[in-house]
C-alpha positions as CSV (number, residue, x, y, z in Angstrom):
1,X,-5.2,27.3,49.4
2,X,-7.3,29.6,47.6
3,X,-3.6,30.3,44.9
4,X,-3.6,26.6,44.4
5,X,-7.1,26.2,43.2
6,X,-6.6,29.3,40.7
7,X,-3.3,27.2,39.2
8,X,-5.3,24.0,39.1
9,X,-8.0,25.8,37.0
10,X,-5.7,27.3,34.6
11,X,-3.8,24.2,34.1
12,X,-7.9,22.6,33.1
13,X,-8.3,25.0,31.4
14,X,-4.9,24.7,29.0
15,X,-5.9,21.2,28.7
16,X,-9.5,21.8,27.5
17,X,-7.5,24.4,24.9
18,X,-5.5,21.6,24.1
19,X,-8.1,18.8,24.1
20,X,-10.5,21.0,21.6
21,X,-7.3,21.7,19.7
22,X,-6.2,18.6,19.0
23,X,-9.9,17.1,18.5
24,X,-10.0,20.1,16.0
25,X,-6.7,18.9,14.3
26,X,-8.3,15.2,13.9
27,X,-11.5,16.2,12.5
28,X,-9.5,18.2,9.5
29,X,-7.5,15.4,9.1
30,X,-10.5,12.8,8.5
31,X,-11.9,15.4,6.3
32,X,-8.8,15.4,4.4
33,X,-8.3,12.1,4.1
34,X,-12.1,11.2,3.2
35,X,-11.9,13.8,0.6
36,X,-8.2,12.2,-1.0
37,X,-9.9,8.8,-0.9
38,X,-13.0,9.8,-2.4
39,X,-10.5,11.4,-5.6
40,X,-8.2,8.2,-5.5
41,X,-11.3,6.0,-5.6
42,X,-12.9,8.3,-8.9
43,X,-8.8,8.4,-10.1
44,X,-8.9,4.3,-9.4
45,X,-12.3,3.7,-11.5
46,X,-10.8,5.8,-14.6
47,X,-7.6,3.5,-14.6
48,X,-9.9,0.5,-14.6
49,X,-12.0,1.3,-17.5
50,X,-9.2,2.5,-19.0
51,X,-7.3,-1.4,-18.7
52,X,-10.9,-2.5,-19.4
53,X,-10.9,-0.9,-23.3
54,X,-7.0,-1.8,-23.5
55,X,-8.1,-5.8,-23.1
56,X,-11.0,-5.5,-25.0
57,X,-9.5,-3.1,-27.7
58,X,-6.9,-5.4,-28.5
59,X,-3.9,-3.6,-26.9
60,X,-3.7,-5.5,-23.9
61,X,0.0,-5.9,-22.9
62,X,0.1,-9.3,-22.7
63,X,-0.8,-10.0,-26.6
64,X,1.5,-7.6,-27.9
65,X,4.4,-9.1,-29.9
66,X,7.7,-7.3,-29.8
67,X,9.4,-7.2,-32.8
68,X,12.9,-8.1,-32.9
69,X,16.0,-5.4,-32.5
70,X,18.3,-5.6,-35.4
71,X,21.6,-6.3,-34.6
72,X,24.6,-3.4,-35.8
73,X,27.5,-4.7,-37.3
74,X,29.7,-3.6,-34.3
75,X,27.2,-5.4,-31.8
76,X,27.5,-8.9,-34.4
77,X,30.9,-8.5,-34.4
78,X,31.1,-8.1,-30.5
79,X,28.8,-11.3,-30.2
80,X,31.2,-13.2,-32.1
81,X,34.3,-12.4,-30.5
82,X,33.1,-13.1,-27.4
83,X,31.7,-16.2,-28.1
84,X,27.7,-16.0,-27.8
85,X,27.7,-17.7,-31.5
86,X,29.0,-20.8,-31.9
């Protein structure tokens, strides 16, 4: 009776080992992961006024014009033959 009792303790105590272990293991992970969102939010407000002094600077994506490619005279010739002028 008295050798089960001394097994049943041990095995407790390998779980409390465990249990402190893997409440250890979680704690560092919210650390880490409150410290990587705390750099992606600081990384997130550069982008934005970043975009911010693209709009108001003028270079906003959406008012750039692209200029049109020039065509070689292999590529006009290829366009021809195939049939994309009429």
């Amino acid at each position: 009776m008295e050798n089960n009792n001394i097994e049943q303790e041990e095995k407790s105590g390998d779980a409390k080992k465990e249990t402190y272990s893997m409440i250890d293991d979680a704690n560092l992970a919210a650390k880490r992961m409150e410290e990587a969102n705390k750099v992606k939010g600081e990384l997130l407000d550069r982008e934005e006024a970043l975009e911010a002094r693209k709009a108001v600077g003028g270079n906003a994506e959406a008012g750039e014009k692209q200029e049109p490619k020039e065509e070689t005279p292999r590529e006009y010739m290829e366009k021809v033959m195939s049939g994309g002028i009429n």
